[in-house]
C-alpha positions in Angstrom: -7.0 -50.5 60.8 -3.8 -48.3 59.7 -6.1 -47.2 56.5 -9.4 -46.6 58.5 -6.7 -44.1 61.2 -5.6 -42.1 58.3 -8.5 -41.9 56.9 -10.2 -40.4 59.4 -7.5 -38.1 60.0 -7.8 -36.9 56.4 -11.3 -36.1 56.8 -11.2 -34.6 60.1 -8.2 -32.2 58.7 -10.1 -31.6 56.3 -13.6 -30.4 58.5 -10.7 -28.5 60.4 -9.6 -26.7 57.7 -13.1 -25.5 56.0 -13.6 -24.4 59.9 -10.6 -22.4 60.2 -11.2 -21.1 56.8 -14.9 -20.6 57.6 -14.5 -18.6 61.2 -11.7 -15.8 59.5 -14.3 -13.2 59.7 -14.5 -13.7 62.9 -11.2 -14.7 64.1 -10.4 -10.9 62.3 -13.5 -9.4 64.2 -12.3 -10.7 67.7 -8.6 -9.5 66.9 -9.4 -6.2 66.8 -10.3 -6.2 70.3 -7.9 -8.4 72.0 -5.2 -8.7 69.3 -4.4 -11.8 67.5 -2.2 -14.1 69.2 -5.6 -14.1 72.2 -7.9 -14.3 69.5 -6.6 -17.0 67.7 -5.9 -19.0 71.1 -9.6 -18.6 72.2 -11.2 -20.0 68.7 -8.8 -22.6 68.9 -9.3 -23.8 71.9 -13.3 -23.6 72.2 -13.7 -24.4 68.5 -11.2 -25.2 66.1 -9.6 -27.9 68.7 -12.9 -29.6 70.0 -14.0 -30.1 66.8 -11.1 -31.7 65.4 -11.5 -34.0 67.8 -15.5 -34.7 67.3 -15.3 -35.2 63.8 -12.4 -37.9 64.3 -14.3 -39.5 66.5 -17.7 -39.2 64.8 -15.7 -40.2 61.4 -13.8 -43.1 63.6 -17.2 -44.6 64.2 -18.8 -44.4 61.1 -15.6 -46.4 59.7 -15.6 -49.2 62.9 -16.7 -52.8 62.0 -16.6 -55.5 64.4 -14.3 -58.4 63.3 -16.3 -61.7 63.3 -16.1 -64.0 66.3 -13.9 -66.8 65.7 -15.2 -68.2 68.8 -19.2 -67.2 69.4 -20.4 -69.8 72.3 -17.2 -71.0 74.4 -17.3 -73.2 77.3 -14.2 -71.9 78.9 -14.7 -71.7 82.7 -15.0 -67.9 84.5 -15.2 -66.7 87.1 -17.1 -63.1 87.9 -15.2 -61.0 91.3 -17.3 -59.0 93.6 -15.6 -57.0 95.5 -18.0 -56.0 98.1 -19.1 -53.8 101.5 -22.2 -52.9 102.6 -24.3 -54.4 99.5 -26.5 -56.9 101.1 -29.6 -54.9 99.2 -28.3 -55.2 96.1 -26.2 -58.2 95.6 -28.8 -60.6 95.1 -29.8 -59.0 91.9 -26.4 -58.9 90.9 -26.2 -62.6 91.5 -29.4 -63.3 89.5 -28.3 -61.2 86.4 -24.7 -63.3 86.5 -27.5 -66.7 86.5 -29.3 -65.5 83.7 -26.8 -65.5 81.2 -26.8 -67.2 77.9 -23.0 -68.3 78.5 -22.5 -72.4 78.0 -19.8 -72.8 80.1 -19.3 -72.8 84.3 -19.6 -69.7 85.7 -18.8 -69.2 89.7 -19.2 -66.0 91.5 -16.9 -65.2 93.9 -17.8 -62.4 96.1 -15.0 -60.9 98.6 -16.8 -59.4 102.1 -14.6 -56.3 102.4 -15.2 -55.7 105.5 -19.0 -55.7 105.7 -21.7 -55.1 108.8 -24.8 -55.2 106.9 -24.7 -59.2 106.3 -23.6 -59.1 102.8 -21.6 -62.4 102.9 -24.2 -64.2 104.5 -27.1 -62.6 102.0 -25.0 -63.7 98.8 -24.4 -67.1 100.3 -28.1 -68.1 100.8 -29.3 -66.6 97.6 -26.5 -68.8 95.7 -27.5 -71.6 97.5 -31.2 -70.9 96.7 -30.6 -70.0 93.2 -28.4 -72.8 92.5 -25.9 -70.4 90.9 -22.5 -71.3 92.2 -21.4 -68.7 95.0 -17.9 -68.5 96.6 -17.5 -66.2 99.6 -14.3 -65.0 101.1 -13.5 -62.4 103.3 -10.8 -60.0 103.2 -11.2 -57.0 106.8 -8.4 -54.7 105.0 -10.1 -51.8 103.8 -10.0 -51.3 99.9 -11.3 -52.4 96.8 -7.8 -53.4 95.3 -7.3 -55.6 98.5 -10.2 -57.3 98.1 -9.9 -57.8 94.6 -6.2 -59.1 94.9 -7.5 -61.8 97.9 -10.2 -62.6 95.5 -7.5 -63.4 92.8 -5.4 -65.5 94.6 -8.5 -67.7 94.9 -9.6 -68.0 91.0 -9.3 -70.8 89.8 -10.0 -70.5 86.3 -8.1 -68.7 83.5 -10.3 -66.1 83.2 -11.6 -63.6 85.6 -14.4 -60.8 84.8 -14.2 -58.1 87.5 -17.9 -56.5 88.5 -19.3 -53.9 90.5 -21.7 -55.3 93.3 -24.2 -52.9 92.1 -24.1 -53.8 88.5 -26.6 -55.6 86.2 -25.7 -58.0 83.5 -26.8 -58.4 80.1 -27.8 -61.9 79.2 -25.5 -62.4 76.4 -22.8 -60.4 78.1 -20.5 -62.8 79.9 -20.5 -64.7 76.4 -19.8 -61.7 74.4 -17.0 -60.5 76.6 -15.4 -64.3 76.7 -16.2 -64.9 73.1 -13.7 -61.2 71.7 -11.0 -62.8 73.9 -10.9 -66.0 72.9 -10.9 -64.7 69.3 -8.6 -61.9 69.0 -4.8 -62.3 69.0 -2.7 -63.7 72.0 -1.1 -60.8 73.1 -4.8 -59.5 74.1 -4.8 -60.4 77.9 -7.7 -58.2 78.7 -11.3 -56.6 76.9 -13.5 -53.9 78.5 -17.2 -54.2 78.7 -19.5 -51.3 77.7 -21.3 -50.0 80.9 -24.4 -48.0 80.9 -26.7 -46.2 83.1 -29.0 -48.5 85.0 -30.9 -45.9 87.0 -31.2 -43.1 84.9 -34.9 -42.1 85.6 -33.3 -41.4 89.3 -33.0 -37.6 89.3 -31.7 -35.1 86.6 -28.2 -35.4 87.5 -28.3 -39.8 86.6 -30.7 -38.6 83.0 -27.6 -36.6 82.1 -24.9 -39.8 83.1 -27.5 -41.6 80.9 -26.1 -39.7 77.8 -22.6 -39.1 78.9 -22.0 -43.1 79.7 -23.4 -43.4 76.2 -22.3 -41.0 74.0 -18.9 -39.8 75.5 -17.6 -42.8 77.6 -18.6 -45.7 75.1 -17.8 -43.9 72.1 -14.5 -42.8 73.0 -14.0 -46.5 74.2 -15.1 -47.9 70.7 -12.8 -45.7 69.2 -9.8 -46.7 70.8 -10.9 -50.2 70.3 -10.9 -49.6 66.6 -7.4 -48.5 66.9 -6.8 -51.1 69.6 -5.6 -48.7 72.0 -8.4 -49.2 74.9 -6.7 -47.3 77.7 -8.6 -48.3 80.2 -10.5 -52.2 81.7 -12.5 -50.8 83.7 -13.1 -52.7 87.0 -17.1 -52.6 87.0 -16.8 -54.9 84.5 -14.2 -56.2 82.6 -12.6 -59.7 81.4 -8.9 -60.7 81.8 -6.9 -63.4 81.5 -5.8 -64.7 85.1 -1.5 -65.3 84.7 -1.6 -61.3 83.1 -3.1 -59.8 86.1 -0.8 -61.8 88.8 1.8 -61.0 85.9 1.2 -57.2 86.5 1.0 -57.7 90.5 -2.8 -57.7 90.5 -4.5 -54.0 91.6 -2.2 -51.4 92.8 -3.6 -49.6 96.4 -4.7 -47.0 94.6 -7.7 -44.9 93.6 -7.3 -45.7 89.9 -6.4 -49.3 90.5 -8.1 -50.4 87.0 -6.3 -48.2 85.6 -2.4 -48.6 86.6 -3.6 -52.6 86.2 -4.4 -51.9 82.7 -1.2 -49.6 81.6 0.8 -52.0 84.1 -0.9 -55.2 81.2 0.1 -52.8 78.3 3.7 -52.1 79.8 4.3 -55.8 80.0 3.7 -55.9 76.5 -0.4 -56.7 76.6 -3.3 -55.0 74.3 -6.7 -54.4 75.9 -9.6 -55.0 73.7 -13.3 -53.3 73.7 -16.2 -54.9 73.1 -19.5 -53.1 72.6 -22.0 -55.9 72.6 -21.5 -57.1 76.1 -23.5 -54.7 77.8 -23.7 -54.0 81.7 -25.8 -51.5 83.6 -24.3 -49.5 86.7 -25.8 -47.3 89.1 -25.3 -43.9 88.5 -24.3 -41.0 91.7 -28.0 -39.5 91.9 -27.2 -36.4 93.3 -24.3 -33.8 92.0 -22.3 -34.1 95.3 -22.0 -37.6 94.9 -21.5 -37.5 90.9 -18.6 -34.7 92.0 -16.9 -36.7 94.1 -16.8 -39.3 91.5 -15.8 -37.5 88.9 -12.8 -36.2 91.3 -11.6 -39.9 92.2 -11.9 -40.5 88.4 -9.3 -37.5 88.0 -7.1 -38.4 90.7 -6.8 -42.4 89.5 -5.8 -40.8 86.3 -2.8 -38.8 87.9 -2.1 -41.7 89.8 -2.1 -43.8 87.0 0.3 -41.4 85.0 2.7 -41.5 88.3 3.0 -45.3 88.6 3.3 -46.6 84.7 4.4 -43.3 83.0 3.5 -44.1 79.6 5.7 -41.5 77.8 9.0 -43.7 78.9 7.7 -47.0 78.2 8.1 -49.0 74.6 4.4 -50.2 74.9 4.7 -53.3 74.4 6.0 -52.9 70.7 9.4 -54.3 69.5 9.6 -55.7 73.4 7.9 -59.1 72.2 7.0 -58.4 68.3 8.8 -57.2 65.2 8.9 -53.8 63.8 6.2 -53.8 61.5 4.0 -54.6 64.8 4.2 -50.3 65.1 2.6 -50.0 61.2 -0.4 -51.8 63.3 -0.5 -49.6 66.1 -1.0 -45.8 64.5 -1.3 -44.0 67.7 2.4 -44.4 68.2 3.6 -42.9 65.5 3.6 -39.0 66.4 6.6 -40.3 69.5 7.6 -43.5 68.6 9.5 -45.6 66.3 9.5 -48.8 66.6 8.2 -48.7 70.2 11.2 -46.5 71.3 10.3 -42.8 72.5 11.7 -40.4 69.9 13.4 -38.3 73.0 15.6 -41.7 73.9 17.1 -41.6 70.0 20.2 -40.0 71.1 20.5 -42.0 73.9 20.4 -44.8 71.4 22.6 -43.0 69.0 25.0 -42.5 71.4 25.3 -46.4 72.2 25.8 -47.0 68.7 23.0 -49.2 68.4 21.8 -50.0 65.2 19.5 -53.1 66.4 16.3 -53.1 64.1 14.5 -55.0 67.6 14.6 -55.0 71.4 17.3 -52.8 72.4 17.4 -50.6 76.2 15.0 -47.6 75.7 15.0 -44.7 78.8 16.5 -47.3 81.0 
């Protein structure tokens, strides 16, 4: 993984470099009119920086290979939470996707009424009991999805937990893909994100153009980090966790982002989040651009949040907490502010102590 990092760094240095060397004439053209500290800002930032970045990723993908399952059909029990209000029209065929799967073990659904007047609870109920797929309800009146997700956890009962939207299709190999990468991958993976797609992309023009962002921005990037096993982010429509990590972390956090403080909370405690492209679920999509703005807003606010609660820049990620040093010759993304998992700003803090402790010692504390 370290090689496949610096090799796509060569390359992409290298694209950057014929760019650079490429755009002079015009970098020289563009100076004459606005000098050259401007002109060299504005090509950098609209083309020299952006595609830096493209080519790593593009060059990150062409090097990713999926390690072999260890682990291809478990039988470990899961659970699937549903946190839902108002989705008595659609939580039936959410139901009937999780019964489809391919996945040999016990699967329950437990679905948490937040707060509902449309009859959800009651709908979910008699279609598990019609269905025969095993359907818990529970009901928790305090508005939010991080309250009814942390109700729902206190209630699982199995040692895995796959959080889904209400309005979110499964693939039939899904739940056993998902299950499958966590079971096989190392012990100090407590969570693995799903790939989530566009389900109603035919909608409108606004959903078409989701279809290709969910696909080619949002599940690329994700595979990338995966690759470099820095997946920043479980998302909550569907993703698969261990059970003690998330009651570990203090379940969802009240806040807008709550899947993603829970997942830098997991990776402060000393966790990796996996990604795993083949288990596949299909979400509905804001059809109109008011809706899709004010999406894209609470994405952008759960971000700051998340920055606020777990502030990433004075944590030792996980490395040298629980592992030994050479854990950090594994995790490449690290290396440009840490050593060792400790933040290159709290060296003279360390220096100072006299420390000379090659493992765990008090970093920014």
């Amino acid at each position: 993984m370290t090689s496949k990092f610096v090799v796509a760094q060569v390359l992409a240095v290298s694209w950057l470099g014929a760019s650079i060397w490429l755009s002079l004439p015009w970098v020289r053209e563009l100076a004459d009119a606005i000098t050259i500290i401007p002109a060299v800002l504005v090509v950098s930032l609209i083309a020299y920086l952006p595609g830096w970045l493209v080519a790593f990723l593009a060059i990150s993908l062409l090097l990713d290979r999926q390690p072999p399952l260890r682990r291809s059909h478990p039988t470990v029990p899961v659970t699937v939470l549903i946190a839902a209000r108002n989705e008595a029209e659609r939580i039936q065929e959410t139901i009937a996707y999780i019964a489809g799967q391919d996945y040999p073990g016990p699967i329950e659904v437990l679905v948490v009424d937040n707060g509902s007047t449309d009859g959800t609870r009651t709908v979910a109920e008699a279609f598990g009991a019609a269905t025969g797929q095993p359907v818990r309800c529970i009901s928790e009146p305090l508005p939010g999805k991080s309250h009814a997700l942390n109700t729902g956890l206190a209630a699982v009962g199995t040692e895995l937990v796959i959080t889904l939207d209400a309005d979110t299709l499964l693939h039939p190999q899904a739940v056993r893909q998902l299950v499958a990468r966590l079971l096989s991958a190392p012990p100090d993976v407590q969570a693995v994100a799903g790939s989530v797609l566009v389900r109603n992309s035919r909608d409108s023009l606004w959903t078409r153009m989701q279809e290709w962002d969910y696909f080619l921005g949002i599940a690329s990037v994700k595979r990338m980090q995966g690759l470099y096993q820095g997946t920043l982010v479980a998302q909550g429509a569907f993703s698969l966790y261990r059970t003690e990590a998330v009651l570990a972390a203090g379940g969802w956090p009240d806040a807008i982002g709550e899947d993603i403080v829970l997942t830098w909370q997991l990776m402060r405690n000393g966790a990796r989040v996996y990604y795993e492209p083949s288990a596949v679920a299909f979400t509905a999509a804001p059809a109109q651009l008011v809706q899709l703005a004010r999406q894209r807003a609470r994405w952008a606010r759960g971000m700051v949040e998340g920055l606020r609660s777990v502030r990433p820049w004075t944590s030792r990620a996980g490395c040298c907490a629980s592992s030994p040093p050479s854990t950090c010759s594994s995790r490449p993304w690290m290396w440009p502010t840490h050593w060792c998992g400790c933040p290159v700003w709290c060296w003279p803090r360390r220096a100072a102590t006299g420390s000379s402790a090659p493992t765990p010692w008090p970093c920014c504390r």
